[in-house]
C-alpha positions in Angstrom: 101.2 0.8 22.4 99.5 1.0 19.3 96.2 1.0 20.6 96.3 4.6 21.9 97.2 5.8 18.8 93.9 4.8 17.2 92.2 7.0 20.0 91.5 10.9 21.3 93.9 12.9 22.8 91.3 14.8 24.7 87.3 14.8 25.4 87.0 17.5 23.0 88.1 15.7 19.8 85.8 12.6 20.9 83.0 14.8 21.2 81.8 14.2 17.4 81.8 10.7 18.8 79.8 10.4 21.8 77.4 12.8 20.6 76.0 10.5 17.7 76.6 6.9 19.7 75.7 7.0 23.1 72.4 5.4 23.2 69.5 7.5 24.0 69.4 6.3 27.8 71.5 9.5 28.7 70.2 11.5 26.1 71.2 10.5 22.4 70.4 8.7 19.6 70.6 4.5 19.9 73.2 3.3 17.2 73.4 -0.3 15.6 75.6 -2.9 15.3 77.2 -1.3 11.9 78.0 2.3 13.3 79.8 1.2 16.2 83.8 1.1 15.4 86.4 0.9 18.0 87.0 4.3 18.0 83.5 4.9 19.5 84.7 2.3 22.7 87.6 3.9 23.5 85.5 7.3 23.4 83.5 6.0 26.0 86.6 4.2 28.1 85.6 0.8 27.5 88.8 -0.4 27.3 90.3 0.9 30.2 90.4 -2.9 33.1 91.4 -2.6 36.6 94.0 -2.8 38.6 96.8 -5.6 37.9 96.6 -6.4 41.5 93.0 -7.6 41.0 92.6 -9.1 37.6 91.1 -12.9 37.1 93.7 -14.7 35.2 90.4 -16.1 33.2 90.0 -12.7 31.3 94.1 -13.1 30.0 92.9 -13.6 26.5 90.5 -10.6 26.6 93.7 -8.6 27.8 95.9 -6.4 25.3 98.2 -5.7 27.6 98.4 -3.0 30.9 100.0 0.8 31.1 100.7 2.3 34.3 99.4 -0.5 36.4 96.3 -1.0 34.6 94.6 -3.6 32.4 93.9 -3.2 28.5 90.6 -4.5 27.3 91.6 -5.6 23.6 88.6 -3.5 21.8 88.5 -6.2 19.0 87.2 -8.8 21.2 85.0 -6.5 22.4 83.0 -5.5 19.0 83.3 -9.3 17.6 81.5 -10.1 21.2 79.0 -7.6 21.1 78.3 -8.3 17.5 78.1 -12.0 18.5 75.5 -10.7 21.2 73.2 -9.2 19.1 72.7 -11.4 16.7 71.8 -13.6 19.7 69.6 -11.0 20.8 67.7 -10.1 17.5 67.3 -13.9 17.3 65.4 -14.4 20.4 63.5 -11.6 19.8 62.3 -12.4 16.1 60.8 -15.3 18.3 58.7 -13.6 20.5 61.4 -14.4 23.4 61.7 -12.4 26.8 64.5 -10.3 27.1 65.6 -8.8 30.6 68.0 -6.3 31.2 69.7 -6.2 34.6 71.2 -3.5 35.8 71.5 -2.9 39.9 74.1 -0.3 40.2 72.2 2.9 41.1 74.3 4.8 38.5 72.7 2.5 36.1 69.1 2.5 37.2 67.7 5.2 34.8 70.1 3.5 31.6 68.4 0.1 32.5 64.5 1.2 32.2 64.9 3.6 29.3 66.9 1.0 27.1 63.9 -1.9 28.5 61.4 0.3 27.8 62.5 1.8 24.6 63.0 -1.4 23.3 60.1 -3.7 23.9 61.6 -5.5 26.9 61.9 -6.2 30.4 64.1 -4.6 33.3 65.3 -5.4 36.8 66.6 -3.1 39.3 66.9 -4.6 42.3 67.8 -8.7 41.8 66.6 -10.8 44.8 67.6 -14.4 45.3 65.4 -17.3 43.8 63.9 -14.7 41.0 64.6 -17.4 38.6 64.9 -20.9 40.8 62.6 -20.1 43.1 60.1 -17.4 40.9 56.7 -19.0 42.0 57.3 -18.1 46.0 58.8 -14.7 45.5 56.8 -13.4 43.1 53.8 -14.7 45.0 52.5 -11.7 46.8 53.3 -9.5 43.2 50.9 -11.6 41.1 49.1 -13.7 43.5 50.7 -17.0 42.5 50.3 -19.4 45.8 52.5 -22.3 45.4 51.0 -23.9 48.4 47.5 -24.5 46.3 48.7 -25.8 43.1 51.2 -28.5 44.8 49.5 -31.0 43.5 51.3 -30.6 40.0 54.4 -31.7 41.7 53.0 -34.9 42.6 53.7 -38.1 41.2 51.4 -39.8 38.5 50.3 -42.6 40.3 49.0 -39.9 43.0 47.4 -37.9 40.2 45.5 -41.1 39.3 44.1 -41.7 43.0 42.7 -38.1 42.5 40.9 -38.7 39.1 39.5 -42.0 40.8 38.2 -39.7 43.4 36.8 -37.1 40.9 39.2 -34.3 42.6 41.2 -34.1 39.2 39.1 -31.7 37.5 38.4 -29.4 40.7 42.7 -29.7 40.9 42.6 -28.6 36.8 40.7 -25.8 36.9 42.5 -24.3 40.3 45.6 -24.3 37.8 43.9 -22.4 35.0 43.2 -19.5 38.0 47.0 -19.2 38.9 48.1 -16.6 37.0 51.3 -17.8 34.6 55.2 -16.9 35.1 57.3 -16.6 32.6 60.6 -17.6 32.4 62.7 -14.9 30.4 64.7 -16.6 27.4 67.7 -14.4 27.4 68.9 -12.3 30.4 71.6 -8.9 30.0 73.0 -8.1 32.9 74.6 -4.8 32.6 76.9 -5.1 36.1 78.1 -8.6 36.0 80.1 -8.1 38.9 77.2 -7.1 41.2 74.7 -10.0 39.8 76.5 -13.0 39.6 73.8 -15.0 41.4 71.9 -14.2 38.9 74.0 -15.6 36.5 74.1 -18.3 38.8 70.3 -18.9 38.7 70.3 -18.5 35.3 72.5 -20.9 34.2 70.6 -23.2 36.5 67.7 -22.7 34.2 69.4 -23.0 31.1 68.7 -19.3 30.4 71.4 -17.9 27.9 73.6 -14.9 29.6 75.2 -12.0 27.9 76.8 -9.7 30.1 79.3 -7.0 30.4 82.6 -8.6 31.8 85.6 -6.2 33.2 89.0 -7.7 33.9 88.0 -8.4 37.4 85.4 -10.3 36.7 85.1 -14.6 35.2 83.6 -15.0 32.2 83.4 -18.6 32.7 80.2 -17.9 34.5 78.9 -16.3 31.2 77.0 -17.8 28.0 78.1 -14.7 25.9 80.8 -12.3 27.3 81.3 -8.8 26.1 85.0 -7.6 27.5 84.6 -3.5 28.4 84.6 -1.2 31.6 81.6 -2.1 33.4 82.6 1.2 35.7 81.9 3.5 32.9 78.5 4.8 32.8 78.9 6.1 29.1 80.3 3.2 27.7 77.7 0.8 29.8 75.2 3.3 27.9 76.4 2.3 24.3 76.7 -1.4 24.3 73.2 -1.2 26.2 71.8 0.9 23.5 73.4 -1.3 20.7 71.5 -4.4 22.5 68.9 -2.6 22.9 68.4 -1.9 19.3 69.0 -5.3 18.1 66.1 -6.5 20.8 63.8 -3.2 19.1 64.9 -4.9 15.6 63.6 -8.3 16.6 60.8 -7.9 18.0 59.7 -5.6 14.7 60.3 -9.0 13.0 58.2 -10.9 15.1 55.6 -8.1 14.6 55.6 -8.9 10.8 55.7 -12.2 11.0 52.7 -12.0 13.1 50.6 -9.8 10.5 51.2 -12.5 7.6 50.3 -15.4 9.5 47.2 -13.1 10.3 46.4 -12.3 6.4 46.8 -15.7 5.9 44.0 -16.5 8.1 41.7 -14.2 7.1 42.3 -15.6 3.7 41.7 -18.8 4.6 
């Protein structure tokens, strides 16, 4: 297969490689968008898939082909996706938008908070049900948010009008402005797909966009914007987190200037 011949023969010759591309998260440098090739994937095994035996036929046009019983990841979908991704991500960053990385496996843990926190987002470790649908009750105790007292925004407007006949509207407004606010993220990363797909789930419920890191096992259909690799390679995890990560890092310097003119302006003014 031609593919293989555009790879290493051995860890040693893809050395030079890994060394200058695998993000900082395990110890490098992050790389962009521009400086990742398809040599650098295959250095980090991102096209190896899994077994034939256990494939979703929904990932057959993601597929190259298989060798010795195991998927092929075609490497050009992969960098067209990932390059797809970030522009995504630098958008929502430019914004002002809340990114969250998600990464559960344990392998992963350390990867997931140093990519976050290198890079001016958020991070979850451990996903519990309703994070998203249901964020008010479980994140009650963490910021002191109690659903049960600020019901009354749920209600209907004709009962809203009985309580500003009574003059209980006001005491109702200002117990609002004392709940502290959630915040819905505006793009979510999840780094193990196959371990978080009710998050995916609770996402799409929201209308929160989805990138994530789809293996041959797994369905993209699921998925806003899919990025084909080996989700069970912790190096090659490690790169297309650090390229994300860098496009979130370039966005949110945007933002940042963006912010200082409007604030010139003013003073101006």
């Amino acid at each position: 297969m031609k593919l293989f011949k555009r790879g290493y023969s051995s860890l040693k010759d893809a050395q030079p490689i890994l060394s200058t591309l695998i993000p900082s998260a395990i110890g490098y440098k992050q790389p962009s968008i521009n400086e990742v090739s398809i040599k650098a994937l295959m250095a980090t095994n991102l096209h190896l898939g899994h077994n034939k035996a256990t494939w979703n036929p929904r990932m057959l046009p993601y597929i190259y082909g298989h060798r010795n019983g195991i998927h092929i990841i075609n490497l050009d979908h992969t960098i067209t996706a990932l390059r797809r991704a970030c522009g995504l991500i630098f958008e929502t960053a430019a914004e002002g938008g809340n990114i969250v990385f998600v990464g559960t496996k344990p392998s992963l843990h350390k990867l997931t908070v140093n990519v976050a926190q290198q890079n001016n987002a958020f991070f979850i470790i451990h996903w519990i049900g309703g994070l998203i649908t249901n964020k008010e009750r479980i994140l009650r105790r963490s910021v002191g948010y109690d659903p049960d007292k600020v019901s009354q925004s749920l209600l209907p407007q004709s009962t809203l009008d009985n309580l500003e006949e009574d003059g209980e509207l006001e005491d109702v407004k200002n117990l609002l402005k004392k709940q502290p606010f959630v915040h819905k993220p505006d793009l979510i990363v999840l780094l193990d797909y196959a371990n978080n797909k009710w998050a995916a789930h609770e996402a799409n419920l929201a209308n929160i966009p989805v990138v994530a890191i789809c293996d041959t096992d797994c369905d993209p259909t699921g998925v806003s914007y899919p990025i084909p690799a080996n989700d069970d390679s912790v190096a090659g995890v490690g790169l297309i987190a650090g390229v994300l990560g860098k496009a979130c890092r370039e966005g949110h310097e945007r933002w940042m200037q963006e912010l200082e003119k409007q604030n010139e302006l003013k003073q101006r003014k």
